[in-house]
Backbone bond lengths (Angstrom), bond angles and torsions (degrees), N, CA, C in turn:
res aa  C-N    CA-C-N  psi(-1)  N-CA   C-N-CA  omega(-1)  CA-C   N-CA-C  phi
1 X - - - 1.448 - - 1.522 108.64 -
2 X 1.374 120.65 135.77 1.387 130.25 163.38 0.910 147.13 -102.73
3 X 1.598 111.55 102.36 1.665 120.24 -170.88 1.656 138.32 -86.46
4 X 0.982 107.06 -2.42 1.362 121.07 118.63 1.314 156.14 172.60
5 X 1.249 144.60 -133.83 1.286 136.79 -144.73 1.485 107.02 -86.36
6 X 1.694 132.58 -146.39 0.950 131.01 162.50 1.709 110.02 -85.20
7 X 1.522 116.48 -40.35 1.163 115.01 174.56 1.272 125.50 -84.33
8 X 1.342 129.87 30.35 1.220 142.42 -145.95 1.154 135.89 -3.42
9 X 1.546 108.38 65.12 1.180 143.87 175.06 1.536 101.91 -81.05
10 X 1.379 125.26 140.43 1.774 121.92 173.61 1.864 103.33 -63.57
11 X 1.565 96.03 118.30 1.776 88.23 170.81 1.483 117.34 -82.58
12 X 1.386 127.05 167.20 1.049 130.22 -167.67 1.439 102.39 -89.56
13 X 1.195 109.96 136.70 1.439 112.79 -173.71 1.418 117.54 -112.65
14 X 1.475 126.64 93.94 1.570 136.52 171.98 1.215 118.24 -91.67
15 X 1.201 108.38 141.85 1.353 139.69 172.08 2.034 97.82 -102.47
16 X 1.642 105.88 140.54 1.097 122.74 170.62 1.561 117.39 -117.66
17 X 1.108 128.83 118.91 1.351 132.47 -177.39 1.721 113.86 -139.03
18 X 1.538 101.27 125.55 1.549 117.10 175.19 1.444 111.14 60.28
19 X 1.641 106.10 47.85 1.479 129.65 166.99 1.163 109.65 -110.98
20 X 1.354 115.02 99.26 1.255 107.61 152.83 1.864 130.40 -137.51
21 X 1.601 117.43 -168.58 1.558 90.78 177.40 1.525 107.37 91.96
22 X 0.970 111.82 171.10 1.330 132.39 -176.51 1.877 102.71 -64.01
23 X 1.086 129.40 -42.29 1.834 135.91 165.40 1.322 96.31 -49.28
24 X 0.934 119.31 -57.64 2.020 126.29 -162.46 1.557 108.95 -60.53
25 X 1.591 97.14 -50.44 1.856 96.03 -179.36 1.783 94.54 -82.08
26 X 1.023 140.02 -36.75 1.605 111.05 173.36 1.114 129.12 -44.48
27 X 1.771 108.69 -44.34 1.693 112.43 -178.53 1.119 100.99 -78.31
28 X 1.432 132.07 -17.31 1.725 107.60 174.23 1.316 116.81 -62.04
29 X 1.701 99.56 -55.29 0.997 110.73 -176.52 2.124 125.95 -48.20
30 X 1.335 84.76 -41.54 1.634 87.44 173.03 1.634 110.53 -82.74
31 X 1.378 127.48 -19.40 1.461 111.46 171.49 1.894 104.87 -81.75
32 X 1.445 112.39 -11.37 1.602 96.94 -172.79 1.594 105.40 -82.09
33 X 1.653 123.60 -18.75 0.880 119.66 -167.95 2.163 121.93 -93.31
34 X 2.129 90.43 18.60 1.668 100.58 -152.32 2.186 79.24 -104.62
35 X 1.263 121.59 86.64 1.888 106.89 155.69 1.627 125.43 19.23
36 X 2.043 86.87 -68.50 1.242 74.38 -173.89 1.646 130.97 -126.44
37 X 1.229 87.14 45.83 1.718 121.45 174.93 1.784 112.49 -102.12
38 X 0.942 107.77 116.55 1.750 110.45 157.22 1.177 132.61 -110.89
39 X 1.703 145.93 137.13 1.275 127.41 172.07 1.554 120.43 -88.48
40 X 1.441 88.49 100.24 1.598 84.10 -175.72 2.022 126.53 -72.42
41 X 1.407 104.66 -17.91 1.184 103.39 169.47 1.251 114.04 -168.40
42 X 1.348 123.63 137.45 1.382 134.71 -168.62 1.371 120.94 -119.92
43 X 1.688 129.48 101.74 1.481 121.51 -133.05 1.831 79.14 -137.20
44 X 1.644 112.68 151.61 1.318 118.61 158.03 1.064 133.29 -56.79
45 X 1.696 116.98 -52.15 1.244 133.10 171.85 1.497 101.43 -134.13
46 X 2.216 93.55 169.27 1.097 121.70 -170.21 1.802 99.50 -54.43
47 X 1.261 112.80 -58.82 1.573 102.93 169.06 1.281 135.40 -14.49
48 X 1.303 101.56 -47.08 1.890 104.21 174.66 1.126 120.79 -69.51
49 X 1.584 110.43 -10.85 1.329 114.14 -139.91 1.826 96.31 -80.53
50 X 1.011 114.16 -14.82 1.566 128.65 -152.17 1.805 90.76 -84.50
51 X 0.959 101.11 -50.86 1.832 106.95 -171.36 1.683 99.40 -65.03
52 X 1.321 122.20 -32.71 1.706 115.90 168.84 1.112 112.25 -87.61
53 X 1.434 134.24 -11.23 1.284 126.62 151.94 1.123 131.93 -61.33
54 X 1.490 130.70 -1.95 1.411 123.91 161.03 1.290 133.73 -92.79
55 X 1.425 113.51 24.81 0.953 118.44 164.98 1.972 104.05 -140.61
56 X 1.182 113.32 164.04 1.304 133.88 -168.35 1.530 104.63 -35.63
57 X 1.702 124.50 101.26 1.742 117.50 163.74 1.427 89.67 -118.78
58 X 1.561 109.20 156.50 1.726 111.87 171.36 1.581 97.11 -106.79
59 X 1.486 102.89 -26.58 1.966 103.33 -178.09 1.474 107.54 -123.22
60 X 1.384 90.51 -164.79 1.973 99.11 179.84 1.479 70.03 -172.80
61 X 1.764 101.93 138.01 1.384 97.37 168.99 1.971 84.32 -138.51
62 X 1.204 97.44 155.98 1.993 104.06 179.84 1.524 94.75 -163.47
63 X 1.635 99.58 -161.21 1.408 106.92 -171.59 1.573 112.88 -140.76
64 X 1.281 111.27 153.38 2.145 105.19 167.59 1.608 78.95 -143.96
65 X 1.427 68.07 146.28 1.607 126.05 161.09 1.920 108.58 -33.98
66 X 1.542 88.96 -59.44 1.851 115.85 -178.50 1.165 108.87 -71.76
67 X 1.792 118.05 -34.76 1.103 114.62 -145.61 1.528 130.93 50.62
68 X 1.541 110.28 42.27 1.376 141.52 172.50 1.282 105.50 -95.53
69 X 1.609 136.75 168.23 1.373 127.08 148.84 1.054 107.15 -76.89
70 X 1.346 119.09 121.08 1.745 121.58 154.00 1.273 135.23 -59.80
71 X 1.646 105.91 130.93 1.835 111.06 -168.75 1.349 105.81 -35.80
72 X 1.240 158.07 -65.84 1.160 151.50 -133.10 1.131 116.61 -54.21
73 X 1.659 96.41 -49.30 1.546 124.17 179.63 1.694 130.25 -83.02
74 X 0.907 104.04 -2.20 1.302 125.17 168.35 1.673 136.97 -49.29
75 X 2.055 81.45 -44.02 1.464 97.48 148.31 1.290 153.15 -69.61
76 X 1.210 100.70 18.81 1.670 108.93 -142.68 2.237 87.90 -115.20
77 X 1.289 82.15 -24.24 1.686 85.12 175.13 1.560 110.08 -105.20
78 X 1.053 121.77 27.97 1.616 106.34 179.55 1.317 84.98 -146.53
79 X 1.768 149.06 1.81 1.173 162.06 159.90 1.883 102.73 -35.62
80 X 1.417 100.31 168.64 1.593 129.41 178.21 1.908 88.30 -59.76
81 X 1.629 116.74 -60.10 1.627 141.01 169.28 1.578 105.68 -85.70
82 X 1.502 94.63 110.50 1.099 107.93 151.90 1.773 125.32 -52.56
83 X 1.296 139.80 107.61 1.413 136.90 -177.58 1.445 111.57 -114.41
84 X 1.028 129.33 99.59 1.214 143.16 164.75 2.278 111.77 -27.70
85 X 0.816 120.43 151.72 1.479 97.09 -171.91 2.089 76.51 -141.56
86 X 1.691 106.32 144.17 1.327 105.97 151.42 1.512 107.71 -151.29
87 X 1.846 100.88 128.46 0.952 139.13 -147.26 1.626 118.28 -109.44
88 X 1.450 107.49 78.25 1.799 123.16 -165.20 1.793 95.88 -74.52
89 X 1.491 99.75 118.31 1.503 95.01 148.31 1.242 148.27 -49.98
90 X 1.385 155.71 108.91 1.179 148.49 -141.16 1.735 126.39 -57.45
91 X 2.109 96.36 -28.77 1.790 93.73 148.54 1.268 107.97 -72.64
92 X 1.370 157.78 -58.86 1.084 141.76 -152.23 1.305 104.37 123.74
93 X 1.694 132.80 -18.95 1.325 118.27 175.82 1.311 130.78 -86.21
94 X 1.442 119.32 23.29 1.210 124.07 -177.16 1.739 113.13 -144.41
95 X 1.399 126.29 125.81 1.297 138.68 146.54 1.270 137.06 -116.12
96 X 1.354 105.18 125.18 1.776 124.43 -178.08 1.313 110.91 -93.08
97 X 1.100 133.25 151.69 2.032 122.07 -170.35 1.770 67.05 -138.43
98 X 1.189 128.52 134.03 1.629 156.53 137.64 1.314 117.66 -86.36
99 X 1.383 95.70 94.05 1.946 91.95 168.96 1.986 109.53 -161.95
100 X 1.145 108.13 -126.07 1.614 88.67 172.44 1.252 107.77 -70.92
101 X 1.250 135.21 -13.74 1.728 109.55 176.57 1.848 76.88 -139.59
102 X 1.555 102.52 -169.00 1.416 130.85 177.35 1.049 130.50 -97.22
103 X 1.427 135.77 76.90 1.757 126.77 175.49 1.307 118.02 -67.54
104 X 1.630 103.52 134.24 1.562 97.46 167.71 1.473 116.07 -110.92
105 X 1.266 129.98 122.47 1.428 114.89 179.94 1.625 128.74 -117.66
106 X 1.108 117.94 -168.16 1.811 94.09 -173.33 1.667 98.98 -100.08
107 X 1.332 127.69 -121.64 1.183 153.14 -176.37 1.835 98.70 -53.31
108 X 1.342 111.17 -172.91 1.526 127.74 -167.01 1.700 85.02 -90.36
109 X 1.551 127.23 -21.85 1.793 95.98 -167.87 1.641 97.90 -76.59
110 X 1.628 111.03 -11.79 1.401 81.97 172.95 1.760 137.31 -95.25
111 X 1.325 98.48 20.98 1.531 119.55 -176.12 1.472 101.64 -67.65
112 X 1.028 162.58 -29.35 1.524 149.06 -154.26 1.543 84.67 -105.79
113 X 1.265 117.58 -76.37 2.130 100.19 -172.15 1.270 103.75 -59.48
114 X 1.361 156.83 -46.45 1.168 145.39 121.67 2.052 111.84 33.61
115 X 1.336 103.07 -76.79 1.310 113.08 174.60 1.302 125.57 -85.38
116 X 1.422 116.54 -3.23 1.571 127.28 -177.78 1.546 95.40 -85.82
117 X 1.474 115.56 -50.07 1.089 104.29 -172.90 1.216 130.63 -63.09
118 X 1.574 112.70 -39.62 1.648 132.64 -179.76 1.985 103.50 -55.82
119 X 0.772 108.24 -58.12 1.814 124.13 -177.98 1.516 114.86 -62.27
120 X 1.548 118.89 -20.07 1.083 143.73 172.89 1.983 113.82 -91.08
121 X 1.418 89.53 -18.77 1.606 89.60 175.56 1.485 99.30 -102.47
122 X 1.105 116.23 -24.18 1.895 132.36 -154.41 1.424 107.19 -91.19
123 X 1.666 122.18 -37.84 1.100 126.17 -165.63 2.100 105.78 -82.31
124 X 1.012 103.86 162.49 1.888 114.38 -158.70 1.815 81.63 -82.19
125 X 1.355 112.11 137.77 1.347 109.23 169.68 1.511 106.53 -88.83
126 X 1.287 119.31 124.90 1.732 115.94 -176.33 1.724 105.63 -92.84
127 X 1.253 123.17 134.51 1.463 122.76 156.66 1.279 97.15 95.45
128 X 1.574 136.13 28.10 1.497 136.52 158.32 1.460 112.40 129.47
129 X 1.415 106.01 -134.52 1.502 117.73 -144.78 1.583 78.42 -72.55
């Protein structure tokens, strides 16, 4: 696992769950190509998701059908850890970021600031305001 970047900046650490298909290898492909993004774990289902949750994720990114948040994941924001959730429609033209508030975004180019922002609201501010 990689903690962080080249400038050793903390990278963002995602978890991928119930991506798959031609959507699944795009967002890999576009989160492998972001510095300061890593995929820390890539699971079939929400089930797995619990055993990579014990250790350090800032996201979870997956997909619906509705482009709703799916029950599974639901928990993941009212948890001990706050987890940010972002939620790709199954065409690809739609992203929701679930976390203290609601992002709506358009297409997949906006998935990487998309997740900067959510992890940036989510993460503990150290040393004050």
């Amino acid at each position: 696992m990689l903690d962080a970047t080249r400038n050793g900046a903390s990278a963002i650490r995602i978890a991928i769950a119930e991506l798959t298909g031609l959507l699944g290898a795009v967002v890999r492909t576009t989160l492998e190509g972001e510095r300061d993004m890593v995929v820390v774990a890539d699971v079939a289902s929400a089930d797995e998701l619990a055993v990579v949750l014990r250790h350090p994720v800032d996201v979870v990114v997956t997909s619906s059908v509705r482009g709703n948040l799916p029950m599974p994941f639901r928990a993941l924001l009212f948890g001990e850890t706050h987890v940010p959730v972002a939620v790709i429609s199954t065409d690809g033209t739609r992203i929701d970021v679930y976390g203290r508030s609601i992002a709506y975004g358009g297409g997949l180019e906006s998935l990487t600031g998309l997740i900067r922002e959510a992890v940036e609201v989510a993460r503990p501010r150290i040393g004050g305001a």
